[in-house]
RODO-2510 file (C-alpha; in nm, 4 decimals, decimal comma):
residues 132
     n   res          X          Y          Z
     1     x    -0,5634    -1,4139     1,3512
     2     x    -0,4445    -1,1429     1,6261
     3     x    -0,3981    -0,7522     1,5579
     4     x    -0,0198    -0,8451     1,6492
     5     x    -0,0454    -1,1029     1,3491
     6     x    -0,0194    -0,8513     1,1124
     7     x     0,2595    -0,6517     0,9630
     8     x     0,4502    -0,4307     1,2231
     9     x     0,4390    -0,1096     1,0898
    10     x     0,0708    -0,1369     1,0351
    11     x     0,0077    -0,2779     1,4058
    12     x     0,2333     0,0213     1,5419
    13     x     0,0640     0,2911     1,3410
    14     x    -0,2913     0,1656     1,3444
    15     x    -0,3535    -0,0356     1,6969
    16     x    -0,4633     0,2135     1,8809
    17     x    -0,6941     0,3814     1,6078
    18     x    -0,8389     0,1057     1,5892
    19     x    -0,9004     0,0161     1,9725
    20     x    -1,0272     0,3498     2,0250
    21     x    -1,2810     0,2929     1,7097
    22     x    -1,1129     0,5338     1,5051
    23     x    -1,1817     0,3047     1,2063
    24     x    -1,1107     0,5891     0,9641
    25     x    -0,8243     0,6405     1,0608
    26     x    -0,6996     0,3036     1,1136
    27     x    -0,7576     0,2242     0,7513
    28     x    -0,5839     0,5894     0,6512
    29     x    -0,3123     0,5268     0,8482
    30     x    -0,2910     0,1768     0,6970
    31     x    -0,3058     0,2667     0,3515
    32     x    -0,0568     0,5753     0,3803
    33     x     0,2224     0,3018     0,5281
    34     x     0,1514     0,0823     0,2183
    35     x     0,1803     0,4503    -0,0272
    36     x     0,4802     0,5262     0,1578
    37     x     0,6612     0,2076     0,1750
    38     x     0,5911     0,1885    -0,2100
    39     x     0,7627     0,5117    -0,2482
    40     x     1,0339     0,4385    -0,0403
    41     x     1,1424     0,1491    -0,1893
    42     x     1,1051     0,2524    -0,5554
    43     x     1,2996     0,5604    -0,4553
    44     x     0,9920     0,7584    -0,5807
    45     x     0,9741     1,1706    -0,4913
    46     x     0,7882     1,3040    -0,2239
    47     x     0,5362     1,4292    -0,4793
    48     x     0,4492     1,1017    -0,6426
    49     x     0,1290     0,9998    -0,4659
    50     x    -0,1996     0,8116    -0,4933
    51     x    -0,2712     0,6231    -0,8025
    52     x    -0,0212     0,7616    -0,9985
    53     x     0,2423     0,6797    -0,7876
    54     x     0,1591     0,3403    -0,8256
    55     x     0,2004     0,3508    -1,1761
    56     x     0,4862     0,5243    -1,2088
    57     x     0,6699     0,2530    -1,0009
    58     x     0,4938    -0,0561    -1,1110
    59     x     0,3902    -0,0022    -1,4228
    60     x     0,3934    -0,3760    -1,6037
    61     x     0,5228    -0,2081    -1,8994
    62     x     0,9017    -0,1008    -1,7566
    63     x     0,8254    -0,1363    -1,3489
    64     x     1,0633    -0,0165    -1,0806
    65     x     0,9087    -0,2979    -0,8010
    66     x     0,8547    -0,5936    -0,9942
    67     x     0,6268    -0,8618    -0,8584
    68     x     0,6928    -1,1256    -1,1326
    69     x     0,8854    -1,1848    -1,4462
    70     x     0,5206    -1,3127    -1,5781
    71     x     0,3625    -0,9692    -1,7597
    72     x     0,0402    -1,0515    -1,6777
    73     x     0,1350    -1,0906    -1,2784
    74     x     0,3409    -0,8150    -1,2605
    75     x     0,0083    -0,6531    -1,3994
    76     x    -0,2609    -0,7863    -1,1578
    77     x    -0,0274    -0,6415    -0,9239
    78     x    -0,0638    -0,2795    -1,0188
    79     x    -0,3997    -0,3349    -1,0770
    80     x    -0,4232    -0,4572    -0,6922
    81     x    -0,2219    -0,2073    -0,5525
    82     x    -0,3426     0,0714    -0,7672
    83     x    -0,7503    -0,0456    -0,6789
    84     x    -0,6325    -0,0542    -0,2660
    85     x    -0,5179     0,3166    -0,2947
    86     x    -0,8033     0,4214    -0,4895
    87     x    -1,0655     0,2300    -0,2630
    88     x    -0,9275     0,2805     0,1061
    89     x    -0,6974     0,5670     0,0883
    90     x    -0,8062     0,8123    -0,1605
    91     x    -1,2203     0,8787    -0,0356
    92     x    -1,0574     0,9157     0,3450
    93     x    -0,8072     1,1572     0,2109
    94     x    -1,1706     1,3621     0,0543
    95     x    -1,4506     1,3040     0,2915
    96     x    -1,5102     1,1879     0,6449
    97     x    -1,6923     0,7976     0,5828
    98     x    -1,7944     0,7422     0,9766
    99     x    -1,6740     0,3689     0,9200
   100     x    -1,8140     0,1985     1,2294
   101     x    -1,7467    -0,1631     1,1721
   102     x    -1,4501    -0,3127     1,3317
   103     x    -1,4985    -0,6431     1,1534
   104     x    -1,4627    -0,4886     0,7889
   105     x    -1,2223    -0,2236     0,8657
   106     x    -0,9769    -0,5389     1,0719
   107     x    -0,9941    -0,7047     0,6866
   108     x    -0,9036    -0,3601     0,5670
   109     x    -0,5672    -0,3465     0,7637
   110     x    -0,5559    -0,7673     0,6932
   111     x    -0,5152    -0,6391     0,3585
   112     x    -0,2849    -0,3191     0,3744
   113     x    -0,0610    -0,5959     0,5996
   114     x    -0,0908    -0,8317     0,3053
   115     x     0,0207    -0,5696     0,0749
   116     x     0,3289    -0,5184     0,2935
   117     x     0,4659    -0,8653     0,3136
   118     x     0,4008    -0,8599    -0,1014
   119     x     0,6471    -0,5673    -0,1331
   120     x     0,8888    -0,7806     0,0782
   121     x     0,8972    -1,0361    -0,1812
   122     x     0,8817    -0,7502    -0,4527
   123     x     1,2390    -0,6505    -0,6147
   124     x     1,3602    -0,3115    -0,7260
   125     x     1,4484    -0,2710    -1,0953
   126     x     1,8301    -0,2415    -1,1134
   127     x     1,8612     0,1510    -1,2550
   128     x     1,9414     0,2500    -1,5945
   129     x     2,1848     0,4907    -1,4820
   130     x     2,4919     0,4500    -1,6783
   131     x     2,8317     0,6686    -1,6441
   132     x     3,0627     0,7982    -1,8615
***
């Protein structure tokens, strides 16, 4: 697999981190396209963020994204999405990690592009707005 494999917004925002070995970056960068394409698509605030953004929006319970009409699926998904925020974005948002492998942090933006092409088969919860 090539770095132009992988899911355009993540090549555009993270190629050149990445070929300049700014691997913390690179996997920031990554991870805030996935939070904010999450956001945008549930049609979340500015505010929601992190973890709890992902819950709000795909909570298996009443979700706004919905991965699968199968509970437990539409589950595994928050768990996945909620455990790639917590693991990759969240300790780069604290505290500088001096990530110097290419190798692992290439399968780090494998997976934020992953994560991307899931929301594209995602769906958005059709609103319980109702007029009067």
């Amino acid at each position: 697999m090539a770095f132009d494999d992988l899911y355009p917004q993540i090549v555009q925002r993270c190629r050149q981190l990445f070929e300049t070995g700014q691997y913390d970056n690179a996997i920031f960068d990554a991870m805030k396209t996935v939070e904010e394409e999450i956001r945008s698509r549930a049609g979340a605030t500015p505010t929601d963020l992190g973890v709890n953004l992902v819950s709000k929006v795909m909570n298996p319970n009443q979700p706004k994204l919905i991965f699968s009409s199968v509970s437990a699926e539409q589950e595994a998904a928050h768990s996945i999405y909620r455990g790639a925020i917590a693991s990759f974005k969240n300790p780069l948002s604290h505290r500088f990690l001096n990530n110097c492998d290419p190798i692992k942090t290439f399968e780090i933006l494998s997976f934020a592009s992953l994560l991307m092409r899931m929301l594209d088969d995602a769906t958005v919860a059709p609103s319980n707005t109702t007029t009067v």
